[in-house]
PQR file with spaces between the fields and no chain letter, atoms N, CA, C, O and H, PARSE charges and radii, in Angstrom:
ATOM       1  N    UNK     1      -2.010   44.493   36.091 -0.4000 1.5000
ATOM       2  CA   UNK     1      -3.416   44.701   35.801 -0.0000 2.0000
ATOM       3  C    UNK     1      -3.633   45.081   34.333  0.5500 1.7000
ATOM       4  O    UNK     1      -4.598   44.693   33.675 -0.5500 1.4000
ATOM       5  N    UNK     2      -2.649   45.878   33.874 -0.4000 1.5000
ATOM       6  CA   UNK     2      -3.122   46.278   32.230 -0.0000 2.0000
ATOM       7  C    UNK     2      -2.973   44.999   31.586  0.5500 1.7000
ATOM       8  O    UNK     2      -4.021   44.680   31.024 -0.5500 1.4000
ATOM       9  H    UNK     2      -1.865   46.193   34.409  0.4000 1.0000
ATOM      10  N    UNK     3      -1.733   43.858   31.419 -0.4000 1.5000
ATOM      11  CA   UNK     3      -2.034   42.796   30.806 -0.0000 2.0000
ATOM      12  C    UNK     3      -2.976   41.551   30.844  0.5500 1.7000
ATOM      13  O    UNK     3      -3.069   40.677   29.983 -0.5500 1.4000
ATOM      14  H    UNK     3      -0.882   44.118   31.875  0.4000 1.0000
ATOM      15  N    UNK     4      -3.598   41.647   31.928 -0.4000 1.5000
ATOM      16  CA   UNK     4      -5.026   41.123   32.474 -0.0000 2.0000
ATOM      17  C    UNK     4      -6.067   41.596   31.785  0.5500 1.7000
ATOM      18  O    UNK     4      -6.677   41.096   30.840 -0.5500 1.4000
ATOM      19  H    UNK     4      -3.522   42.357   32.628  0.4000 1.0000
ATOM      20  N    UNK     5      -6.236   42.792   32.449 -0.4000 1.5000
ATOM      21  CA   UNK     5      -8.078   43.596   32.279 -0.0000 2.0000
ATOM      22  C    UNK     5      -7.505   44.344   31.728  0.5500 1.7000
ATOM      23  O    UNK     5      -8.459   44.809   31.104 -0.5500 1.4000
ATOM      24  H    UNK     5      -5.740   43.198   33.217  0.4000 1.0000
ATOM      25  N    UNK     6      -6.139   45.276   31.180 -0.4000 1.5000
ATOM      26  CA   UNK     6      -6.459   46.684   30.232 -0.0000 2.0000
ATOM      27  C    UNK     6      -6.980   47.758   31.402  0.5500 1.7000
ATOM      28  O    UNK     6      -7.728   48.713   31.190 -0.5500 1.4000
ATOM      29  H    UNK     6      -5.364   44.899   31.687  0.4000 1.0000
ATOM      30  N    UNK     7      -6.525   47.451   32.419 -0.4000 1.5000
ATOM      31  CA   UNK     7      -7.123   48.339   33.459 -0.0000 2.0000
ATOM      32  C    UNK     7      -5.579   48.881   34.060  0.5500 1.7000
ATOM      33  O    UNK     7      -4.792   47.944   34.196 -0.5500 1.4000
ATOM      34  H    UNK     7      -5.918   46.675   32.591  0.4000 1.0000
ATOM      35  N    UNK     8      -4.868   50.619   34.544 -0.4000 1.5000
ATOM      36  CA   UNK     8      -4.171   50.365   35.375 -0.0000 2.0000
ATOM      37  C    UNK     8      -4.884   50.252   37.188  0.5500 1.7000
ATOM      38  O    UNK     8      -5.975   50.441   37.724 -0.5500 1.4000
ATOM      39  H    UNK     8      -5.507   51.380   34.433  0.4000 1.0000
ATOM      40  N    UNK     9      -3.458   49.822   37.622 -0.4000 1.5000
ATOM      41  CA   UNK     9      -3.997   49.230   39.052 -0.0000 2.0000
ATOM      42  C    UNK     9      -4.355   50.766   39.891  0.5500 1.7000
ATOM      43  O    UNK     9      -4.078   51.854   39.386 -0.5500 1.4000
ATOM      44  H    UNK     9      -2.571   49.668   37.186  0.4000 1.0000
ATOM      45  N    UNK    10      -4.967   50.623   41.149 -0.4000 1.5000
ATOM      46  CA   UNK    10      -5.638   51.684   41.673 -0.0000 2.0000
ATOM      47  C    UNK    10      -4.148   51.820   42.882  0.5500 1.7000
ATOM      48  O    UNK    10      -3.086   51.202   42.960 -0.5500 1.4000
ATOM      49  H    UNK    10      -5.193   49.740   41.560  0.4000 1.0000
ATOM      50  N    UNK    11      -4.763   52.941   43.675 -0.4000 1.5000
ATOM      51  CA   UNK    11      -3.802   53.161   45.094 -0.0000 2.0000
ATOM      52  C    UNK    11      -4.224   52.044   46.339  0.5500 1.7000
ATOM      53  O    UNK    11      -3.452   51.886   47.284 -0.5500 1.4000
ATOM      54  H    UNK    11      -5.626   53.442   43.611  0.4000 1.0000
ATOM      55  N    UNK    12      -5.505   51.292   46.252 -0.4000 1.5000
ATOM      56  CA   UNK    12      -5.805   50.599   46.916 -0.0000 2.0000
ATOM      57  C    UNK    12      -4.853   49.116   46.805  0.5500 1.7000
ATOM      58  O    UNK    12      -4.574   48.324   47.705 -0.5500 1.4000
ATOM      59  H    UNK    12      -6.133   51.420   45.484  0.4000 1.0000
ATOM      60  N    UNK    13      -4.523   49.090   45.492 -0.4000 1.5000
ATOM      61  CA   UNK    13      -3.949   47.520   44.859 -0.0000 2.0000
ATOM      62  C    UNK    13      -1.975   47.620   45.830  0.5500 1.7000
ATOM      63  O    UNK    13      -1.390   46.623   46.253 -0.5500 1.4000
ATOM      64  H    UNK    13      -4.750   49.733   44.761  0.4000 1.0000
ATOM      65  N    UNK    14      -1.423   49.082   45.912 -0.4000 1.5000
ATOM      66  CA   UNK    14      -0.828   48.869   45.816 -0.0000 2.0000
ATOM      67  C    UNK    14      -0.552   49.362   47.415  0.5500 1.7000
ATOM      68  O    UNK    14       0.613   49.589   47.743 -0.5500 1.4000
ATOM      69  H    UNK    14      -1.898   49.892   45.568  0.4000 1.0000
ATOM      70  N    UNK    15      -1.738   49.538   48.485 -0.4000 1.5000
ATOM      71  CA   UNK    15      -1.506   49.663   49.694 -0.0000 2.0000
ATOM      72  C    UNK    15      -1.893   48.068   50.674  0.5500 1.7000
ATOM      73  O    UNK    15      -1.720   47.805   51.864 -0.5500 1.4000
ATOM      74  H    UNK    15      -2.684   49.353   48.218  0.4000 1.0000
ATOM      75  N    UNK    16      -2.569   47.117   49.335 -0.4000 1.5000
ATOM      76  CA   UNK    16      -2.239   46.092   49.966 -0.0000 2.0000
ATOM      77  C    UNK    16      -0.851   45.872   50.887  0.5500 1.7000
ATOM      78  O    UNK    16      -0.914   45.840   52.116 -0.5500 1.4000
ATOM      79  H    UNK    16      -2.709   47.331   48.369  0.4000 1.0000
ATOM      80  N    UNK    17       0.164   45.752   50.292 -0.4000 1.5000
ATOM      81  CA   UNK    17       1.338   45.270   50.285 -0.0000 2.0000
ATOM      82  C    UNK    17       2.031   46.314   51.146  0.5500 1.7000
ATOM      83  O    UNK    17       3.237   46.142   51.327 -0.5500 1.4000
ATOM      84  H    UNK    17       0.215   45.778   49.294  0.4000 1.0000
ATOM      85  N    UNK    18       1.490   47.297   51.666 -0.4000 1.5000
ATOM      86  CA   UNK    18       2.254   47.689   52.812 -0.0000 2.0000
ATOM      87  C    UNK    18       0.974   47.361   54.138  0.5500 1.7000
ATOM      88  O    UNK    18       1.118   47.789   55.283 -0.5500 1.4000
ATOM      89  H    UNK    18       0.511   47.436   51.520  0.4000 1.0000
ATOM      90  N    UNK    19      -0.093   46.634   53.743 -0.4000 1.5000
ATOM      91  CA   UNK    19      -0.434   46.580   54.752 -0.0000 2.0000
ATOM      92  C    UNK    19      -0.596   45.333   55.404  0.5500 1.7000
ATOM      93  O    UNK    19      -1.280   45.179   56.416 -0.5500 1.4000
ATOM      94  H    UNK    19      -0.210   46.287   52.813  0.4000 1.0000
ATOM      95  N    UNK    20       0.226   44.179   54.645 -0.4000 1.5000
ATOM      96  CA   UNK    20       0.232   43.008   54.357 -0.0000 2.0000
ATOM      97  C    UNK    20       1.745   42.832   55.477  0.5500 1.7000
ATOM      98  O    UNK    20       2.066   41.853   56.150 -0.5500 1.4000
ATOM      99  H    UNK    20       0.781   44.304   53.823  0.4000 1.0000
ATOM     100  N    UNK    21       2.439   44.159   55.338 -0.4000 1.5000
ATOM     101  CA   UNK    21       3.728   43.590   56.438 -0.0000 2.0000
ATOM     102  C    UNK    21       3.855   43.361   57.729  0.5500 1.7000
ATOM     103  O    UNK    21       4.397   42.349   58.173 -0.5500 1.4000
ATOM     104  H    UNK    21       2.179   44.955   54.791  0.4000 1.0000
ATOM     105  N    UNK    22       3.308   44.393   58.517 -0.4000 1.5000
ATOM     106  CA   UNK    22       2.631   44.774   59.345 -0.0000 2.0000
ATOM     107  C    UNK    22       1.744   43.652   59.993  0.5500 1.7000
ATOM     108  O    UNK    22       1.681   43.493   61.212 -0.5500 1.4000
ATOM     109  H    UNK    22       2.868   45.216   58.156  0.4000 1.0000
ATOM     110  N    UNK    23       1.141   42.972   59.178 -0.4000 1.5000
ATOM     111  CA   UNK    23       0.348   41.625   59.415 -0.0000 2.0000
ATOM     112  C    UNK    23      -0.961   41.892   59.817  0.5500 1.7000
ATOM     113  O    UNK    23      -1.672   41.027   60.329 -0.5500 1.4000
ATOM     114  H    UNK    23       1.193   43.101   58.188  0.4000 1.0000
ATOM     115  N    UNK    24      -1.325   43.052   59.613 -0.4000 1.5000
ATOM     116  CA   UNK    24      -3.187   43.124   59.083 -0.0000 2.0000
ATOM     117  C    UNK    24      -3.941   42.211   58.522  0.5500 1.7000
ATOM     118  O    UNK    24      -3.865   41.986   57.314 -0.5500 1.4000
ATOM     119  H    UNK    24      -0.748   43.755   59.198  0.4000 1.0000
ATOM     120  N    UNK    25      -4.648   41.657   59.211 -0.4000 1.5000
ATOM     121  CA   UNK    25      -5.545   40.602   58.512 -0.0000 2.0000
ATOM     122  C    UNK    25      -6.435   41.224   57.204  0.5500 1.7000
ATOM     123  O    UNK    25      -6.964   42.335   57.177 -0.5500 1.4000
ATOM     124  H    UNK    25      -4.709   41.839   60.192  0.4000 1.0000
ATOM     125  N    UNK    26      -6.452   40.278   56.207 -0.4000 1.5000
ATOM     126  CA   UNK    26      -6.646   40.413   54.835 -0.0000 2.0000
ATOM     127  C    UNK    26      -8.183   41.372   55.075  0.5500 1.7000
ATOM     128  O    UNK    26      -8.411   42.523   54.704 -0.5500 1.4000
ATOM     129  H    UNK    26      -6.021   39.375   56.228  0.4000 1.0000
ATOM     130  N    UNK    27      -9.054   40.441   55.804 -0.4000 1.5000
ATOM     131  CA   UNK    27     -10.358   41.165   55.987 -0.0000 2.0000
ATOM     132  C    UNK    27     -10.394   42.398   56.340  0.5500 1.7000
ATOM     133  O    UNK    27     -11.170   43.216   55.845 -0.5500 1.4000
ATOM     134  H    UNK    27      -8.868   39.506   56.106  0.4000 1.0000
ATOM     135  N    UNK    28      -9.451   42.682   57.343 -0.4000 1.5000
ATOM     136  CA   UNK    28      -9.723   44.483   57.831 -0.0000 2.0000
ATOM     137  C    UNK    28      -8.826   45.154   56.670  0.5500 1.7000
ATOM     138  O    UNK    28      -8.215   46.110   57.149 -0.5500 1.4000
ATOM     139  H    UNK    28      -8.820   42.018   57.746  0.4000 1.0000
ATOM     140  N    UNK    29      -8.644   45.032   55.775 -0.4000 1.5000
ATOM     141  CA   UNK    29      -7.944   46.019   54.569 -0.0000 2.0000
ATOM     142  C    UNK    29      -9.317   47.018   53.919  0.5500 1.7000
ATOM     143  O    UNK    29      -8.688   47.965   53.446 -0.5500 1.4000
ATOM     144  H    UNK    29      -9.141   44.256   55.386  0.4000 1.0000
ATOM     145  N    UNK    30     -10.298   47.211   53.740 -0.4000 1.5000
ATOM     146  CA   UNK    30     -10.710   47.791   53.295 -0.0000 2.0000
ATOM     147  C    UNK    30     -11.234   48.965   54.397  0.5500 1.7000
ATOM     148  O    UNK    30     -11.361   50.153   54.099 -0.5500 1.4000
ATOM     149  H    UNK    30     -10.809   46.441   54.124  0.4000 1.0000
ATOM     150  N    UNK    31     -11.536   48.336   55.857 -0.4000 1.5000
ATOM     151  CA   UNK    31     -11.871   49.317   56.534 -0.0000 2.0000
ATOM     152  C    UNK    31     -10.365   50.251   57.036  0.5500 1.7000
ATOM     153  O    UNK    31     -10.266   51.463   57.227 -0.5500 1.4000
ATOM     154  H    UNK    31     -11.433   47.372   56.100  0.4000 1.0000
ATOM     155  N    UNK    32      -9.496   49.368   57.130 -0.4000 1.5000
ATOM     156  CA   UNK    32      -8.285   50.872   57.025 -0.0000 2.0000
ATOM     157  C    UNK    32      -8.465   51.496   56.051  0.5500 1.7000
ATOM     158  O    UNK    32      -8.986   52.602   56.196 -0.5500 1.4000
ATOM     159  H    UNK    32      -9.576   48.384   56.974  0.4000 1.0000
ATOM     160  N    UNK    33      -8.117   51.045   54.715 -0.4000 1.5000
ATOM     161  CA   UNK    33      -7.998   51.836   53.617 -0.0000 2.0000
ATOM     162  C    UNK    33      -9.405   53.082   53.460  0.5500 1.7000
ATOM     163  O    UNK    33      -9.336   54.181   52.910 -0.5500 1.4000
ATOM     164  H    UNK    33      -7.694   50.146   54.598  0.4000 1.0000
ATOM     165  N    UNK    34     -10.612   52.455   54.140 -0.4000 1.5000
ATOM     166  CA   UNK    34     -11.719   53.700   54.041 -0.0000 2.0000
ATOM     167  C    UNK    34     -11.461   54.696   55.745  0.5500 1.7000
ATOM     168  O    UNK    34     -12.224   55.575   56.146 -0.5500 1.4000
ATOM     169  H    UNK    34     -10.668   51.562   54.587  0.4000 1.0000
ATOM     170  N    UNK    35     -10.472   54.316   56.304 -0.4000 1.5000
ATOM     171  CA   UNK    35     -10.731   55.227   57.588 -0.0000 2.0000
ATOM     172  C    UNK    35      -9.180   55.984   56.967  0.5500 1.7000
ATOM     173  O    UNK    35      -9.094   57.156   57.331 -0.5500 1.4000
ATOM     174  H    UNK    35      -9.852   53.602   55.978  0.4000 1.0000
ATOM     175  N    UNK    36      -8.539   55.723   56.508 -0.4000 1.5000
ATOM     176  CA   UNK    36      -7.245   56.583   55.845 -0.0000 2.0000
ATOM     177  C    UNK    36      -7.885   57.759   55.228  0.5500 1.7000
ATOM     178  O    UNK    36      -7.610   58.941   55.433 -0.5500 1.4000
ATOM     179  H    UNK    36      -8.609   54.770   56.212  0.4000 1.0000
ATOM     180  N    UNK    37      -8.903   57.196   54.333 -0.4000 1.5000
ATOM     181  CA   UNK    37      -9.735   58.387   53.632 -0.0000 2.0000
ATOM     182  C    UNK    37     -10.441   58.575   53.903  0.5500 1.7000
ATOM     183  O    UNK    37     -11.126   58.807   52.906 -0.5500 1.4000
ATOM     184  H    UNK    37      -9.127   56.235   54.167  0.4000 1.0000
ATOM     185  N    UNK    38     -11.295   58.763   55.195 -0.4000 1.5000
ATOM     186  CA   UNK    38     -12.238   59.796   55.883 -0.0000 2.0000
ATOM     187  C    UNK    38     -11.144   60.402   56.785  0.5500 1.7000
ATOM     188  O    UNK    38     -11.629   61.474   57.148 -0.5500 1.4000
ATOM     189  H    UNK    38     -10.738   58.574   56.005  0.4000 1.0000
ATOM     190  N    UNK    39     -10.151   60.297   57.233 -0.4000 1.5000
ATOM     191  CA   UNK    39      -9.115   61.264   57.940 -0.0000 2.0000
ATOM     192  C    UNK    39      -8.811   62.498   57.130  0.5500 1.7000
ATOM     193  O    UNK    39      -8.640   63.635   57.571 -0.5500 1.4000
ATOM     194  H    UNK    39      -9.757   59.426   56.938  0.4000 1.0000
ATOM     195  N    UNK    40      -8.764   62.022   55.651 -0.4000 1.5000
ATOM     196  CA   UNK    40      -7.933   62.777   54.882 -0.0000 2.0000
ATOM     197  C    UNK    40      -9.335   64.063   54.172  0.5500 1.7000
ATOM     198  O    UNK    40      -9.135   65.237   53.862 -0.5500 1.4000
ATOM     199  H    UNK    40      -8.902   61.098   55.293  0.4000 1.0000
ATOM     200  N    UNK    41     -10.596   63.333   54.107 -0.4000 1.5000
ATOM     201  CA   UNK    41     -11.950   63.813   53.867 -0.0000 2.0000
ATOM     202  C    UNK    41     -12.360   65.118   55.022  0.5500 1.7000
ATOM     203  O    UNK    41     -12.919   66.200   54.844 -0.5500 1.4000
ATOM     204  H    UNK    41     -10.759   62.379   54.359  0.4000 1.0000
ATOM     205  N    UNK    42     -11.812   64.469   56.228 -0.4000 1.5000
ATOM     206  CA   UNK    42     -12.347   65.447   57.402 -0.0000 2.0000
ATOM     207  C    UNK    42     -10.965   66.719   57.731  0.5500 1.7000
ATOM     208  O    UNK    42     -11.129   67.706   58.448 -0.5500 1.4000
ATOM     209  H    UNK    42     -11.358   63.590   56.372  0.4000 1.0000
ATOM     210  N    UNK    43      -9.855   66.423   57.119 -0.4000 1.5000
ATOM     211  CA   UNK    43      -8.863   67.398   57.538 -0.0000 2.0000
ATOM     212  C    UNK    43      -9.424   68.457   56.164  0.5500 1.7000
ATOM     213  O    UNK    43      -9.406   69.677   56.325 -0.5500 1.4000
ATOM     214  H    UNK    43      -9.721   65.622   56.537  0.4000 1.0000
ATOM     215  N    UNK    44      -9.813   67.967   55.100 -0.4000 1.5000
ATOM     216  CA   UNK    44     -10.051   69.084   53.688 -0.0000 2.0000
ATOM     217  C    UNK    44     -10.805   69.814   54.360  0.5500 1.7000
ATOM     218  O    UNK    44     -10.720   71.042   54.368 -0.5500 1.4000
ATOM     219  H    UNK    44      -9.828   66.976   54.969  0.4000 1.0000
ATOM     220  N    UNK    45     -11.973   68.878   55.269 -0.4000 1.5000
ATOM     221  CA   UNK    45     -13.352   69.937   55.572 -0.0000 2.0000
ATOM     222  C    UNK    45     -12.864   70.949   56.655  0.5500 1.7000
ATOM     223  O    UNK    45     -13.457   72.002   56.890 -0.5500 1.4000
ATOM     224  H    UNK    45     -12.043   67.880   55.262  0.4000 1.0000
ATOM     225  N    UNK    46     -11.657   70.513   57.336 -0.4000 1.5000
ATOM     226  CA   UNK    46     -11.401   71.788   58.387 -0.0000 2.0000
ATOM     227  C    UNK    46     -10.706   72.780   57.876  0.5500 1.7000
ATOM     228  O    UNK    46     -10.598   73.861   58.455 -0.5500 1.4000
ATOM     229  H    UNK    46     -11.175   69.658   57.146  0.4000 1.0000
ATOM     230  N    UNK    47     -10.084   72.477   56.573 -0.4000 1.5000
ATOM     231  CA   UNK    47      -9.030   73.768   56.283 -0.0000 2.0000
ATOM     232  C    UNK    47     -10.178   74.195   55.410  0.5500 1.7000
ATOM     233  O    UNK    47     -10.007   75.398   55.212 -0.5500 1.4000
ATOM     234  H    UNK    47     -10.172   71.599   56.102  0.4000 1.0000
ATOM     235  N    UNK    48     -11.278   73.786   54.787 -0.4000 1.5000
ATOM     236  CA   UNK    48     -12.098   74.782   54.204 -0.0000 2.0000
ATOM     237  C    UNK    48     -12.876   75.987   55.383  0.5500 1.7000
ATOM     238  O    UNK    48     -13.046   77.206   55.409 -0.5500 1.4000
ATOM     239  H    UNK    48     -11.417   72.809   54.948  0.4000 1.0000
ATOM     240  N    UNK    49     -13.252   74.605   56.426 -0.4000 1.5000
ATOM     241  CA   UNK    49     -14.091   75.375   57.566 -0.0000 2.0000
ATOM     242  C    UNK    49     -12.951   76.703   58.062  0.5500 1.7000
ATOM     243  O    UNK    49     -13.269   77.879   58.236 -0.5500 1.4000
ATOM     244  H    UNK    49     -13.114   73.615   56.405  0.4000 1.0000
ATOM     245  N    UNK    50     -12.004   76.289   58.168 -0.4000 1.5000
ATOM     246  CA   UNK    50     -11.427   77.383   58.595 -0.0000 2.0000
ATOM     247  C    UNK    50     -10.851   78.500   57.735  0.5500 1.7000
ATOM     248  O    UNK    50     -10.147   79.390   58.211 -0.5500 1.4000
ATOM     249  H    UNK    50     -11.746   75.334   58.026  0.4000 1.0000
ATOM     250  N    UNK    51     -11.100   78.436   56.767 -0.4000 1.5000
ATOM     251  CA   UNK    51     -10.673   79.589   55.887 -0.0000 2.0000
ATOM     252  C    UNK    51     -12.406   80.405   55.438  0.5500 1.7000
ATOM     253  O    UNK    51     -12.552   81.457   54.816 -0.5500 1.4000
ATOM     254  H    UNK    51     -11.672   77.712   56.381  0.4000 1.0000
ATOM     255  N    UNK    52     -13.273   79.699   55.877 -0.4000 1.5000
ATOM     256  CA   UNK    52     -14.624   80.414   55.762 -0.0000 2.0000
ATOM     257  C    UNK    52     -14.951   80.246   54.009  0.5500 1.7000
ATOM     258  O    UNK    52     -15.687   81.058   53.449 -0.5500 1.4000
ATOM     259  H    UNK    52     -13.154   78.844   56.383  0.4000 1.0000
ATOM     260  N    UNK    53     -14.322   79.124   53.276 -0.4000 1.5000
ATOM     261  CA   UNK    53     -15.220   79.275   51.700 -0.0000 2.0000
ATOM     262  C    UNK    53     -14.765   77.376   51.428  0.5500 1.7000
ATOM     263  O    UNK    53     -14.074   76.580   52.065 -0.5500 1.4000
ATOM     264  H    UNK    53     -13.725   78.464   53.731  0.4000 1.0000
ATOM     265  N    UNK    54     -15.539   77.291   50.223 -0.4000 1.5000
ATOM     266  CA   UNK    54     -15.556   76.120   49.900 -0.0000 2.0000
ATOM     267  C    UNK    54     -14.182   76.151   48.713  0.5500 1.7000
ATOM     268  O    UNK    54     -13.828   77.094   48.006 -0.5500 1.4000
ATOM     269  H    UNK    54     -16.100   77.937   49.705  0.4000 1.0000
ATOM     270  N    UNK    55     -13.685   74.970   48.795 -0.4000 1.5000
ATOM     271  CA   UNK    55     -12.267   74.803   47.584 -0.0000 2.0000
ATOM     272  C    UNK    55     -13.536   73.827   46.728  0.5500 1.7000
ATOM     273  O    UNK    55     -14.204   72.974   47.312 -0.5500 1.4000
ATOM     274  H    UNK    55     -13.972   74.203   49.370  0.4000 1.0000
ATOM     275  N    UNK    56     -13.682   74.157   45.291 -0.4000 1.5000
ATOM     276  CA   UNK    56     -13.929   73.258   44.437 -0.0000 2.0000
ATOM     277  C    UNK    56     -13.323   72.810   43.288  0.5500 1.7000
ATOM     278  O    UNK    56     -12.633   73.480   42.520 -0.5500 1.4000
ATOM     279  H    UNK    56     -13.140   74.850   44.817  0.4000 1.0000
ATOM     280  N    UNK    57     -13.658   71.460   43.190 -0.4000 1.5000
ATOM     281  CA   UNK    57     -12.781   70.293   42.196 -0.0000 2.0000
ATOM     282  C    UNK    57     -11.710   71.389   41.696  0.5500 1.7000
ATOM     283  O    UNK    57     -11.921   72.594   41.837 -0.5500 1.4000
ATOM     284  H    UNK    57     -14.219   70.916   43.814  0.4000 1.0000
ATOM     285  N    UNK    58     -10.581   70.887   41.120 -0.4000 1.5000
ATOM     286  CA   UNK    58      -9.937   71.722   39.883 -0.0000 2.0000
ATOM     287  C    UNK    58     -10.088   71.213   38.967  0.5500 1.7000
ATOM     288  O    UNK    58      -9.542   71.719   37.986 -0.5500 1.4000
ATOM     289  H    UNK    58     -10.410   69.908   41.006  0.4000 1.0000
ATOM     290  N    UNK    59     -10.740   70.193   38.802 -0.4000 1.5000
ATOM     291  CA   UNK    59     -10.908   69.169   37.460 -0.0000 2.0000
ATOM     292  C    UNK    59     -12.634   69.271   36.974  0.5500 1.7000
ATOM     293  O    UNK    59     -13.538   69.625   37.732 -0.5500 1.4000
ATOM     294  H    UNK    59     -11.184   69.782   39.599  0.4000 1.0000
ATOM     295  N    UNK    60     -12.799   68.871   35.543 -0.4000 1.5000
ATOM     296  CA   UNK    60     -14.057   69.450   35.105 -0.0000 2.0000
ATOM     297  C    UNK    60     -14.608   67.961   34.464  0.5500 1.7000
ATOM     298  O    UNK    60     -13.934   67.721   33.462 -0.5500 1.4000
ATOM     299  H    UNK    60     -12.065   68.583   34.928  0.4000 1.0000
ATOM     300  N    UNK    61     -15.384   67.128   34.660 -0.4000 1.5000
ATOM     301  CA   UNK    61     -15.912   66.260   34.383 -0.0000 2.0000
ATOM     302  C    UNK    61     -16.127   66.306   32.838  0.5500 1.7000
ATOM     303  O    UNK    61     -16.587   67.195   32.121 -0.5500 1.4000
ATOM     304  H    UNK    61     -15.931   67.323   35.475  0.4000 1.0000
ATOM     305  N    UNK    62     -15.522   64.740   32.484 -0.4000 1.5000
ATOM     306  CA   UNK    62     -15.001   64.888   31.012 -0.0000 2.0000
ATOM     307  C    UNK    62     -15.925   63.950   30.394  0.5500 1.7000
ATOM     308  O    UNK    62     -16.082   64.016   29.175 -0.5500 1.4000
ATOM     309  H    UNK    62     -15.148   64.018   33.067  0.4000 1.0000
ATOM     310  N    UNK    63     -16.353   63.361   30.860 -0.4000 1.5000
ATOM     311  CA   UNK    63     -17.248   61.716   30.464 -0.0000 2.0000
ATOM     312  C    UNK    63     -18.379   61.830   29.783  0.5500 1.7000
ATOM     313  O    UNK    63     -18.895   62.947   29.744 -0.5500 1.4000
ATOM     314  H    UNK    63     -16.225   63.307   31.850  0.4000 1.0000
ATOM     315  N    UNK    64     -19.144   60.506   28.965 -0.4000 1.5000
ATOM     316  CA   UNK    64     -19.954   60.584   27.793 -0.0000 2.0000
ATOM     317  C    UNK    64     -20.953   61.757   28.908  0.5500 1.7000
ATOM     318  O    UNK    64     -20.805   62.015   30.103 -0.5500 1.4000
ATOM     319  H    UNK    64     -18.725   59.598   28.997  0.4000 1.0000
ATOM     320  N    UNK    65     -21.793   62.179   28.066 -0.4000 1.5000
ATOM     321  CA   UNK    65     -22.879   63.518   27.840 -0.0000 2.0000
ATOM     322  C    UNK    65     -23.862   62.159   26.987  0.5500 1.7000
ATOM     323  O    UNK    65     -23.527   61.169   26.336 -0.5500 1.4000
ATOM     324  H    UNK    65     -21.913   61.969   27.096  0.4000 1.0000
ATOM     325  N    UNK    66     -25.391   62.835   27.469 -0.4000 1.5000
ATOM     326  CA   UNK    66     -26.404   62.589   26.884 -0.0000 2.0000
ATOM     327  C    UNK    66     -26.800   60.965   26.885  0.5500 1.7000
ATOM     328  O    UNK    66     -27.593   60.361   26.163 -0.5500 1.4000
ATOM     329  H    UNK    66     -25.663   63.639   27.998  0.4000 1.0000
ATOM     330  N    UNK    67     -26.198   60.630   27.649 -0.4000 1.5000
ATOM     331  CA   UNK    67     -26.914   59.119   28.012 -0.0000 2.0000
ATOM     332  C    UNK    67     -28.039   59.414   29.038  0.5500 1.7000
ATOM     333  O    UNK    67     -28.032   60.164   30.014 -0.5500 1.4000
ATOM     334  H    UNK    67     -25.554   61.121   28.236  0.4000 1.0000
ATOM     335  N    UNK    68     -29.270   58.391   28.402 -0.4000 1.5000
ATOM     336  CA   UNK    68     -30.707   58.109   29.243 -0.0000 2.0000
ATOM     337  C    UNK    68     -30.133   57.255   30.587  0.5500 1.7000
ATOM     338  O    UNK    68     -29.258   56.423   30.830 -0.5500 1.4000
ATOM     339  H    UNK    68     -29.276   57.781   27.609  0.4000 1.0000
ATOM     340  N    UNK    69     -31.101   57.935   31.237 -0.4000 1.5000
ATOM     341  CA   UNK    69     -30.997   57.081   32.715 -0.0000 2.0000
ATOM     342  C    UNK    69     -32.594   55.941   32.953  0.5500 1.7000
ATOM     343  O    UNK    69     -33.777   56.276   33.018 -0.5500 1.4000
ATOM     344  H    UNK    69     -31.812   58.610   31.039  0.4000 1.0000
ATOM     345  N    UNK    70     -31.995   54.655   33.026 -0.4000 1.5000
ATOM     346  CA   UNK    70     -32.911   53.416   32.665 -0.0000 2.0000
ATOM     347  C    UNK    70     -33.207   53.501   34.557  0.5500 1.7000
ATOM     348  O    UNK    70     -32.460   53.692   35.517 -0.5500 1.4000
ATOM     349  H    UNK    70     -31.034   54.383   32.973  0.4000 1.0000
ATOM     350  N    UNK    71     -34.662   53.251   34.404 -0.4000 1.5000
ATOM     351  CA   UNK    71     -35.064   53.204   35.825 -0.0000 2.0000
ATOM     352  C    UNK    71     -35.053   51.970   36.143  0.5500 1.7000
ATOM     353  O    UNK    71     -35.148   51.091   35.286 -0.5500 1.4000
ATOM     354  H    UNK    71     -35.268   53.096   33.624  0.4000 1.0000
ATOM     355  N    UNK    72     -34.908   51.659   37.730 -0.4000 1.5000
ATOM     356  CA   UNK    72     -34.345   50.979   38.456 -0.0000 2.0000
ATOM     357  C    UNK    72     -34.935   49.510   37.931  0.5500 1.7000
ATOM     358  O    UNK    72     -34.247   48.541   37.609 -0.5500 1.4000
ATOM     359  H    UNK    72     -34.831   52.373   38.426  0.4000 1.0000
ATOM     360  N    UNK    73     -36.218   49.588   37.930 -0.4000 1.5000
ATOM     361  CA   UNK    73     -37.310   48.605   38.293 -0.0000 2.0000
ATOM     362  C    UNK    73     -36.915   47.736   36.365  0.5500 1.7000
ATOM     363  O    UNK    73     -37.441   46.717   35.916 -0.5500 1.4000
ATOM     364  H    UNK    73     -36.777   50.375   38.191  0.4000 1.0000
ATOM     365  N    UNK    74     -35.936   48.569   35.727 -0.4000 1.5000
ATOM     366  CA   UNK    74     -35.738   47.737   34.381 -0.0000 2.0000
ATOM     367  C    UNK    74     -34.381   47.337   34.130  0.5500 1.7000
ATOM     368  O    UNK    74     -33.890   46.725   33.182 -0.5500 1.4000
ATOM     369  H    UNK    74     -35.508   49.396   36.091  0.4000 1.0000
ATOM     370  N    UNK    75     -33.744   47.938   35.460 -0.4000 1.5000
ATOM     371  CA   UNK    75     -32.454   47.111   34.915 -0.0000 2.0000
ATOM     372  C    UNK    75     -31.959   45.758   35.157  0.5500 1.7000
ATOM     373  O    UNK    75     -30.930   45.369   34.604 -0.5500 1.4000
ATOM     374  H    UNK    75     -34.143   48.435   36.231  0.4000 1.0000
């Protein structure tokens, strides 16, 4: 992917290929890959629920500042 697009590849690119052995049809790959991560979404929410407080990000949003937001009806 970086010598293509300059992009690296995601965790999705590279769970194709284990889900490709198995013999998952190409079409149902995205709904595993989104029910993997609502399993993993709903176990965070029970160990928060059960410890009685919220865990937030450890990471602090780094990205451009001060860009206008163009309304819908003009983009």
């Amino acid at each position: 992917m970086i010598p293509e697009k300059k992009i690296t590849a995601k965790v999705d690119f590279y769970s194709a290929s284990a889900y490709y052995v198995p013999g998952i049809p190409v079409d149902v790959y995205p709904l595993v890959f989104a029910l993997s991560r609502v399993s993993g979404w709903i176990a965070h929410v029970l160990e928060q629920y059960a410890a009685s407080k919220l865990t937030p990000p450890l990471a602090d949003y780094t990205g451009p500042t001060g860009q206008k937001c163009v309304p819908i009806d003009q983009r």
